[in-house]
C-alpha positions as CSV (number, residue, x, y, z in Angstrom):
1,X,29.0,-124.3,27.9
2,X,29.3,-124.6,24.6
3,X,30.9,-121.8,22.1
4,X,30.5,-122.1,18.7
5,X,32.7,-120.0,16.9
6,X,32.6,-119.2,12.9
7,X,36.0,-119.1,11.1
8,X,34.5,-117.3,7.7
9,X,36.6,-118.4,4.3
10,X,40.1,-120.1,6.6
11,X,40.9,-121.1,2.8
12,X,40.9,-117.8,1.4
13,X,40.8,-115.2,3.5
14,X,44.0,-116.3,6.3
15,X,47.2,-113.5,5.5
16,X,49.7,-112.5,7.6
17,X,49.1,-115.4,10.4
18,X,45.2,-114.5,11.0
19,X,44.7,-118.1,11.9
20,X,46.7,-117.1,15.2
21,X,43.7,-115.5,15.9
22,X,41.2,-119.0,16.1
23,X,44.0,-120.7,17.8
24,X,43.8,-117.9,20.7
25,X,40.3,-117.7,21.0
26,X,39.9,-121.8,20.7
27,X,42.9,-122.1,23.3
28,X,41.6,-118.9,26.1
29,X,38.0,-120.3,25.8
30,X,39.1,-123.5,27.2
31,X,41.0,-122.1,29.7
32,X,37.7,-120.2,31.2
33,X,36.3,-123.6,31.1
34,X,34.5,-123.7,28.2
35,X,34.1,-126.4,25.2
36,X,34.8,-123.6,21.9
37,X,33.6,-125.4,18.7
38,X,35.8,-123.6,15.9
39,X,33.4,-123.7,12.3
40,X,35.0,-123.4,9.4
41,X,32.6,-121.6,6.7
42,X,33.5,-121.1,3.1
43,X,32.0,-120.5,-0.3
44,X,31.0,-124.4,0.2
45,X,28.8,-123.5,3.2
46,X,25.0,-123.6,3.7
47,X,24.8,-119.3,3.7
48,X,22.8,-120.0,7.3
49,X,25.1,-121.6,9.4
50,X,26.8,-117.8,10.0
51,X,23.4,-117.7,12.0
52,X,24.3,-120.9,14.2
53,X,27.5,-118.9,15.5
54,X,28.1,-117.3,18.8
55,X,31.4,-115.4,17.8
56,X,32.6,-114.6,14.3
57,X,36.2,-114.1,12.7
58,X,37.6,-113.2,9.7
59,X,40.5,-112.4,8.3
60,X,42.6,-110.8,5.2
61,X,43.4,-112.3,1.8
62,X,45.1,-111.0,-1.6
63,X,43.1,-109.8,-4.4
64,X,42.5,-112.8,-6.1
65,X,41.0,-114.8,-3.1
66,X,39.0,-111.4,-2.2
67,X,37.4,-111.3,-5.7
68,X,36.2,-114.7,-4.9
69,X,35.0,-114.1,-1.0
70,X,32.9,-110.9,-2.5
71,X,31.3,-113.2,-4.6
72,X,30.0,-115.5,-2.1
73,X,28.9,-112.4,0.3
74,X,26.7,-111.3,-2.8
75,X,24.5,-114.7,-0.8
76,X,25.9,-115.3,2.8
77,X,26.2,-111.0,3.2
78,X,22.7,-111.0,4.3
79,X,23.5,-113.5,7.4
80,X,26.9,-111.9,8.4
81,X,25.2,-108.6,8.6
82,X,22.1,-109.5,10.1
83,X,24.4,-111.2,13.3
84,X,26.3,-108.0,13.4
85,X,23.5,-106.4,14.2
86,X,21.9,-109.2,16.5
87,X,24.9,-108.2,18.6
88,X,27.2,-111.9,17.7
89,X,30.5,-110.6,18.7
90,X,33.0,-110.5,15.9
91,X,36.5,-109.7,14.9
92,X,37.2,-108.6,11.0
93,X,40.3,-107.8,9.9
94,X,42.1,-106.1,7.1
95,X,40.2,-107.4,4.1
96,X,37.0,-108.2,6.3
97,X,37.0,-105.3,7.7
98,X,36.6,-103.6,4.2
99,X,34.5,-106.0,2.9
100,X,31.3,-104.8,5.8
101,X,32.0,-101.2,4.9
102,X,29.4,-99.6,2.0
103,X,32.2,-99.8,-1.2
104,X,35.7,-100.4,-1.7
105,X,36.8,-98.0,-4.9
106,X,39.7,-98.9,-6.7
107,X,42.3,-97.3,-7.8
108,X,40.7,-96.9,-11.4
109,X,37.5,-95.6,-10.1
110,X,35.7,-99.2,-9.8
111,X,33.3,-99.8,-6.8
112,X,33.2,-102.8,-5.0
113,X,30.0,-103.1,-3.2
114,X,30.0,-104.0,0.7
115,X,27.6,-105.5,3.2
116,X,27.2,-102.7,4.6
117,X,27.1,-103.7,8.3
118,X,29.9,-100.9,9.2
119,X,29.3,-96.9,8.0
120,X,32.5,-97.0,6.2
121,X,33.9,-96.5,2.7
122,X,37.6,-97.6,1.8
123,X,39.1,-95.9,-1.5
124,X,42.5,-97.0,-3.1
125,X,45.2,-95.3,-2.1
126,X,46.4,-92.7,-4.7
127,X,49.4,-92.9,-7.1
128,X,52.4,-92.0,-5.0
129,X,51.1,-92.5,-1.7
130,X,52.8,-94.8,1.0
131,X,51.4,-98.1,1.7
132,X,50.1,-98.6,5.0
133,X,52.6,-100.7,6.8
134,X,54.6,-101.2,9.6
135,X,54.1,-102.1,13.5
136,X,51.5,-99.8,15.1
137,X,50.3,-99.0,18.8
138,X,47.0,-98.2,19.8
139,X,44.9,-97.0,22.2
140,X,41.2,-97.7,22.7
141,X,38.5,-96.2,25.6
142,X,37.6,-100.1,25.6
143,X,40.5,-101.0,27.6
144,X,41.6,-97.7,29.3
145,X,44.8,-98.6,31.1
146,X,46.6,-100.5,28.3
147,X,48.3,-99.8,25.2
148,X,47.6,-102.3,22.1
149,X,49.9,-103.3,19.5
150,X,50.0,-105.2,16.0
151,X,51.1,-105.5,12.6
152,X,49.5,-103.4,9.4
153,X,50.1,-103.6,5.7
154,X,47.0,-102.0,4.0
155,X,46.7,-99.8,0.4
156,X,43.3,-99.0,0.9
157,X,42.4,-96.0,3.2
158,X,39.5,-96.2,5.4
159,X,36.6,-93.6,6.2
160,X,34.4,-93.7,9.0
161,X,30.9,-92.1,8.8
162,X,31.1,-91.7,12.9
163,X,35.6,-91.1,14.3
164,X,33.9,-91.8,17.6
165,X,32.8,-95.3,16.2
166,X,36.6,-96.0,15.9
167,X,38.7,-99.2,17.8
168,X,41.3,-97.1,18.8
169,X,43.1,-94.0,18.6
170,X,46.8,-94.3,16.7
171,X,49.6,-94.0,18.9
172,X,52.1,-95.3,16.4
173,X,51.2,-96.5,12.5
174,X,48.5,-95.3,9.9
175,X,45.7,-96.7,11.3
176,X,42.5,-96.3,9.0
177,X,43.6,-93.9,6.4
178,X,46.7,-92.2,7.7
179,X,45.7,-88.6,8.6
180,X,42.9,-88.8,11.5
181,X,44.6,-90.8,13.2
182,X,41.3,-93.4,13.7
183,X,42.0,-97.2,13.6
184,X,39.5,-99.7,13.1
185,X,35.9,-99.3,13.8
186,X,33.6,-100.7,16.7
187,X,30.0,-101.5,16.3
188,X,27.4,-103.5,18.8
189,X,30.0,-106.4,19.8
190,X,32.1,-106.0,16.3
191,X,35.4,-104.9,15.6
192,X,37.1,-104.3,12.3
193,X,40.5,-103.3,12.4
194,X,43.6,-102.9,10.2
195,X,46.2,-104.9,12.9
196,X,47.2,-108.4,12.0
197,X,49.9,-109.7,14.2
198,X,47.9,-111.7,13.9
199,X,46.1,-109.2,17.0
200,X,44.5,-111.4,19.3
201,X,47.5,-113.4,20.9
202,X,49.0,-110.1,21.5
203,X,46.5,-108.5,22.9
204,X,44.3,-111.1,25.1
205,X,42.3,-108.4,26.5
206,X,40.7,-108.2,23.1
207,X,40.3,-112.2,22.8
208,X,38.5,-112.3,26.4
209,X,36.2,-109.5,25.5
210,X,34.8,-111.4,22.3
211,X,35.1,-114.4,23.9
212,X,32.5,-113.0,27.4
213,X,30.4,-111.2,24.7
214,X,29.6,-114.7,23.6
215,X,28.8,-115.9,26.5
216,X,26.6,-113.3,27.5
217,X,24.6,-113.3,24.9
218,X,23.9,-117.0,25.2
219,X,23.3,-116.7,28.3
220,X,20.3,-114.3,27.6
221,X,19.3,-116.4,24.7
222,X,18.9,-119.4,27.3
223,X,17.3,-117.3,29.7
224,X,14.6,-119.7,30.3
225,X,16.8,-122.6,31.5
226,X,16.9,-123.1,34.9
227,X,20.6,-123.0,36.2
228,X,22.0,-124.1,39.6
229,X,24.5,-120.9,40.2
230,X,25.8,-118.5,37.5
231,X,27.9,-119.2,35.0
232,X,31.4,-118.0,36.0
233,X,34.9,-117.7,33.9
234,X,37.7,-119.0,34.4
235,X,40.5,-115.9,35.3
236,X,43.6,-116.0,33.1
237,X,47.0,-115.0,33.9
238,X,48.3,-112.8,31.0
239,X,51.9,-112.1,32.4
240,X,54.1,-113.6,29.5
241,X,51.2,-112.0,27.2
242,X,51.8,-108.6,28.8
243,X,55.6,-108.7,29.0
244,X,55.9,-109.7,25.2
245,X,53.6,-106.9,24.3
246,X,55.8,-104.2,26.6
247,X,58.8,-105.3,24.5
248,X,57.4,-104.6,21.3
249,X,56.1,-101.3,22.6
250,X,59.5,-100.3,24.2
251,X,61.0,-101.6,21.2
252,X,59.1,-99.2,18.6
């Protein structure tokens, strides 16, 4: 089966190793047996060909590449938010992840519009105040019996409409804003979140979870094909995965 999976702005929007991400979705979809397409989509793109994709990424950028991205969402926004809500399984991070809220304000009182796929705002952080970064461990209700891990480095603080519409719950780290101890935000299949790392090869539980969304949902999309037997994944041993991701928790 094939997977077609939308890298949104790889030119501009790729801090902090995000493109680990693509590589670990491209690399554990094969391994279930599947044929992942990775498509990279930038300002150059036809703004319809988010609505070709089965799984979406994003990632973080500086300011300058930011101004640029929100720019080109002023067209292709429509698309992104309308597969959110179609239930295409996504990961946003960081700058994404601010980017589908209702308004980033800055820290001289300008508002940046959002998409406004995620009930969110994000405001500047305040003269004085600490930036968001560090390593940080989380826990989500998604995956009950495991501890998640990554790497932040955020100025803006984040506000949920919703808490229980949060990824996770902030073992270790800032999280969204710092003081409710909320990280990230889950929605239909979509996750934004603060944790670069980048996330995914750290935690392949995550990776999995977008990547059987997908498949599910194609799979109801092709409802009327006639198909032998089920479609069945391929299992994955995460051992190494697990063991690197103990260290880094016994370590903090």
């Amino acid at each position: 089966m094939k997977i077609n999976i939308g890298w949104l702005y790889p030119d501009l929007m790729n801090t902090y190793g995000d493109r680990g991400n693509i590589i670990t979705l491209n690399y554990r979809a094969k391994m279930m047996g599947l044929d992942p397409i990775v498509n990279k989509i930038s300002i150059n793109e036809p703004e319809d060909s988010i609505s070709k994709m089965d799984l979406i990424f994003m990632g973080g950028a500086q300011d300058t590449q930011q101004e640029i991205v929100n720019e080109d969402l002023k067209i292709k926004g429509s698309f992104l938010k309308k597969a959110i809500n179609d239930g295409v399984p996504g990961l946003y991070v960081c700058g994404a992840y601010q980017f589908l809220g209702k308004y980033y304000r800055e820290a001289n009182g300008k508002i940046i519009d959002g998409i406004g796929a995620f009930d969110l705002y994000t405001e500047s952080s305040k003269f004085g105040d600490p930036r968001c970064i560090g390593n940080i461990v989380i826990e989500s209700k998604l995956f009950p019996k495991i501890k998640l891990v990554g790497f932040e480095n955020h100025g803006g603080r984040t506000y949920l409409a919703d808490k229980n519409c949060a990824f996770a719950h902030v073992i270790k780290g800032y999280g969204n804003n710092g003081e409710d101890r909320t990280e990230g935000i889950f929605y239909k299949n979509s996750f934004g979140t603060y944790l670069h790392g980048p996330i995914l090869p750290k935690n392949p539980e995550l990776a999995d979870y977008l990547i059987k969304k997908a498949v599910e949902r194609k799979l109801v999309q092709n409802v009327g094909v006639k198909c032998d037997r089920p479609f069945k994944l391929k299992n994955i041993d995460n051992k190494l995965e697990n063991k690197a991701r103990e260290f880094v928790i016994d370590k903090l």
